[in-house]
C-alpha positions as CSV (number, residue, x, y, z in Angstrom):
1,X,107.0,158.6,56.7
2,X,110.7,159.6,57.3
3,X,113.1,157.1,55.7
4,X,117.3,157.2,57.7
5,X,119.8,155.9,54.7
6,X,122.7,155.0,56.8
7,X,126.0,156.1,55.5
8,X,128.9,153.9,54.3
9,X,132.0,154.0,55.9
10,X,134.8,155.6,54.0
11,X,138.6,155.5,54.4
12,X,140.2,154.1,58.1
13,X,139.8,154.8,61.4
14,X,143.0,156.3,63.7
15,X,143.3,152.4,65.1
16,X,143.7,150.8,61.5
17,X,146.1,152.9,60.5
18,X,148.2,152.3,63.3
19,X,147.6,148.9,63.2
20,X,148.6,148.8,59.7
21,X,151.5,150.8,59.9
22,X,153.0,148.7,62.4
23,X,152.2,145.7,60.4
24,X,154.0,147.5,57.6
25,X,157.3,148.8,60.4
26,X,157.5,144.8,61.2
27,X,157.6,143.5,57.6
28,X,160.2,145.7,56.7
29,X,162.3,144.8,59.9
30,X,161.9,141.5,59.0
31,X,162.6,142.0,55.1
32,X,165.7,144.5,55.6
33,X,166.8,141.7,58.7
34,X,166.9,138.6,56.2
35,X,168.9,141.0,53.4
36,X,171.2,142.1,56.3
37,X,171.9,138.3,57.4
38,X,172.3,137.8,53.6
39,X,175.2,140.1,52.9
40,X,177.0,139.3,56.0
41,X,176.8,135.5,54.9
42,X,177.9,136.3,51.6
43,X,180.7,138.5,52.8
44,X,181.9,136.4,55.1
45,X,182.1,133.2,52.3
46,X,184.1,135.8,49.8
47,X,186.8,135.6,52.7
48,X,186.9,132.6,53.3
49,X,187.2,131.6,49.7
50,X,189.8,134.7,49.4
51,X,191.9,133.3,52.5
52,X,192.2,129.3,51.0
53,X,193.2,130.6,47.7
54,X,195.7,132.6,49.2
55,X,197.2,129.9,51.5
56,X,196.6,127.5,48.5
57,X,198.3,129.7,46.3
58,X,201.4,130.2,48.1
59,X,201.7,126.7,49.3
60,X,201.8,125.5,46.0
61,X,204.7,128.3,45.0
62,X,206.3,126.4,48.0
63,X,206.3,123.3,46.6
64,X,206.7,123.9,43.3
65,X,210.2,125.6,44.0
66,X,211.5,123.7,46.9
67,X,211.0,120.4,44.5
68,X,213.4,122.5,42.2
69,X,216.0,122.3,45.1
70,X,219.7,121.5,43.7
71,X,219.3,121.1,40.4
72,X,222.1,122.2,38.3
73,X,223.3,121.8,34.9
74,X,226.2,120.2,35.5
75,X,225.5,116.8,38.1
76,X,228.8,116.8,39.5
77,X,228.1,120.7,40.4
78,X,226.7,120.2,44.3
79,X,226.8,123.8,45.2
80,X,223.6,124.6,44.7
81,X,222.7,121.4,47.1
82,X,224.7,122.8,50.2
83,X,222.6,125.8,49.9
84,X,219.9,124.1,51.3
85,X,218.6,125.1,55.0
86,X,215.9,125.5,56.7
87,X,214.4,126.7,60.4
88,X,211.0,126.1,61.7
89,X,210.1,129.3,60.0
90,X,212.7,129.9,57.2
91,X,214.0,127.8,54.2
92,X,216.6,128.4,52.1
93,X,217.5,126.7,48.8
94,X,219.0,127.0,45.7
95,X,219.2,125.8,41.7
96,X,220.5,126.2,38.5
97,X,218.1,128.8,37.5
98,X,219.2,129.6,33.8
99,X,221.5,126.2,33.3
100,X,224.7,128.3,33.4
101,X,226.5,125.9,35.8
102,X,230.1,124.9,34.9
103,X,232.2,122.0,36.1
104,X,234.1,123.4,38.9
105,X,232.0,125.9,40.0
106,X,231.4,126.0,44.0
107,X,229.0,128.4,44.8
108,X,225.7,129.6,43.1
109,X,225.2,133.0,41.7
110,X,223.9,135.6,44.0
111,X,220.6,135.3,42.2
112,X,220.4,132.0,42.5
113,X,219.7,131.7,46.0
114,X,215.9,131.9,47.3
115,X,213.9,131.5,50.3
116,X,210.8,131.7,51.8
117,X,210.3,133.4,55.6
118,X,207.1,134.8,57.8
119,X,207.3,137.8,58.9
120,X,204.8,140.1,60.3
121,X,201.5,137.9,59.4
122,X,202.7,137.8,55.5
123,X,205.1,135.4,54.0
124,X,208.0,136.9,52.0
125,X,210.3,135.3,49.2
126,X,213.7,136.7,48.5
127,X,216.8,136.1,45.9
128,X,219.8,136.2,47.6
129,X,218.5,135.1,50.4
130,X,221.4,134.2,53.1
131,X,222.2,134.3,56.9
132,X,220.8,131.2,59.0
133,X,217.3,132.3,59.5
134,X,216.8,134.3,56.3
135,X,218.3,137.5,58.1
136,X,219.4,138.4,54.4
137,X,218.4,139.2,50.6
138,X,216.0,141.4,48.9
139,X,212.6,139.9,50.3
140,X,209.3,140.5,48.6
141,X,205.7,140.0,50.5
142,X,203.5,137.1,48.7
143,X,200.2,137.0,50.3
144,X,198.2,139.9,50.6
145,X,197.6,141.0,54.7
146,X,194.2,142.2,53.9
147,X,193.1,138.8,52.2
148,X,194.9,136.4,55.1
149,X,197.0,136.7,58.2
150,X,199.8,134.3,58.6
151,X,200.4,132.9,61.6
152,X,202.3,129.7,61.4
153,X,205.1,128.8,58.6
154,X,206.6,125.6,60.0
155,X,209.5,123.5,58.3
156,X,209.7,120.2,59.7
157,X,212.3,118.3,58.3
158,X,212.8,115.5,60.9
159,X,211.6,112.9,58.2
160,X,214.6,113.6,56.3
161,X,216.9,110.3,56.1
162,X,220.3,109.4,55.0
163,X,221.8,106.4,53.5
164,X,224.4,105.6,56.4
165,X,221.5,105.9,59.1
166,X,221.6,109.3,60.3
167,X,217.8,110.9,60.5
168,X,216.5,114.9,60.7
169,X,218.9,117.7,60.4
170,X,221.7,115.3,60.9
171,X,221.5,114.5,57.2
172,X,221.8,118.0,56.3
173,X,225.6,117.7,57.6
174,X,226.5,114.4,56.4
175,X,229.6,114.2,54.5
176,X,228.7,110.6,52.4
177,X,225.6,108.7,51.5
178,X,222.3,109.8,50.2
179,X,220.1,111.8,51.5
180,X,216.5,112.0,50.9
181,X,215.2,115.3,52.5
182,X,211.7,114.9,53.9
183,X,210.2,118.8,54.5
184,X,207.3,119.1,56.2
185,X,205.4,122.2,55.6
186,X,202.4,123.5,57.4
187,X,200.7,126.9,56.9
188,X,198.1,128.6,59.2
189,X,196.0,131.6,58.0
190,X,193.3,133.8,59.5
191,X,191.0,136.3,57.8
192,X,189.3,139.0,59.6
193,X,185.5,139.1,59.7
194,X,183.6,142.0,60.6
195,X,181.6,140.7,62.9
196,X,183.5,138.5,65.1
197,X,186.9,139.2,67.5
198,X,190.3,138.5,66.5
199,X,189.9,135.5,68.9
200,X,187.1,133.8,67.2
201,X,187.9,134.8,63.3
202,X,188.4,131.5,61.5
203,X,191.5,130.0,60.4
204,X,192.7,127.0,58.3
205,X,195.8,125.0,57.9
206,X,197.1,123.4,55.0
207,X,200.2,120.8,55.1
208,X,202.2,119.5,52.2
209,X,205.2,117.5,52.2
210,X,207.8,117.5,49.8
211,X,210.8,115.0,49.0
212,X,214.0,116.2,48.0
213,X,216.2,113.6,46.9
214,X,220.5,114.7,47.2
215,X,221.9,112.6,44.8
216,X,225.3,113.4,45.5
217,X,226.5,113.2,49.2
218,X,227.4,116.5,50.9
């Protein structure tokens, strides 16, 4: 009697391994997609992160220095008061910077005048800063263009008030009372993503105000 062992199959056909190979191409689409969608996400967070530390940053330089606004050494000194100006994208101002003033003295020194300005997407800080509209002084960039993109520097200073009733930049010109000048500042940045247009790359705003009190009338 003839006796047929059937033999066992061994390795894959042609179909499996294309089979399997695919399954393989579409699990490494699907692994190398998430890791993709993962760096973008996390690129996209170290900008934004980047872009509100840099408007936080120099809105708080601001403020810290337009609160310094006037001081001087000497009270009865208000020179370094009437150096205060601003324009919707310009301000102007000046203090006693190393408490040098001396009765009688009627204008700051040429390094103690500052300002802020935007120009060209960065904002810019200057000594000597002069001319109306910051046309003047030795002007420094203080935000970084590849970390944000300035768009708006805005000084409103329409809350300002004086003593004798006048309001906005009427108190900047009054010759007696007390003026309390309100400024208003709001700043716009953008940052630019990689995968979106210049149209749709995000932006934020930030607005602080700051009180400037004139004790002496101008």
């Amino acid at each position: 009697m003839l006796i047929f062992k059937s033999k066992k199959q061994a390795g894959l056909t042609l179909i499996e391994m294309m089979i399997a190979m695919v399954l393989g191409l579409f699990v490494t689409a699907v692994i190398i997609t998430v890791f993709s969608t993962n760096v973008r996400s996390s690129t996209e967070n170290i900008k934004m992160i980047r872009l509100n530390q840099e408007l936080r940053g120099v809105m708080t330089m601001m403020v810290d220095e337009l609160k310094r606004a006037g001081y001087s050494n000497v009270p009865t000194v208000t020179a370094f008061m009437d150096e205060l100006n601003f324009t919707t994208t310009c301000a102007r101002y000046s203090y006693d910077e190393d408490n040098s003033a001396t009765a009688g003295d009627t204008a700051p020194g040429t390094d103690e005048r500052f300002g802020f300005r935007l120009n060209s997407n960065t904002i810019e800080w200057a000594r000597n800063a002069t001319g109306t509209g910051c046309t003047g002084g030795d002007w420094t960039e203080i935000t970084d263009p590849d970390l944000a993109s300035i768009t708006t520097l805005d000084f409103d200073i329409t809350g300002s008030v004086n003593t004798l009733g006048t309001t906005g930049s009427d108190t900047f010109s009054t010759t007696s009372g007390v003026s309390v000048y309100e400024v208003t500042i709001t700043l716009t940045g953008t940052t630019d993503l990689p995968h979106s247009s210049d149209a749709n790359d995000p932006r934020r705003t930030m607005t602080e105000t700051v009180r400037i009190r004139n004790e002496a009338p101008k």
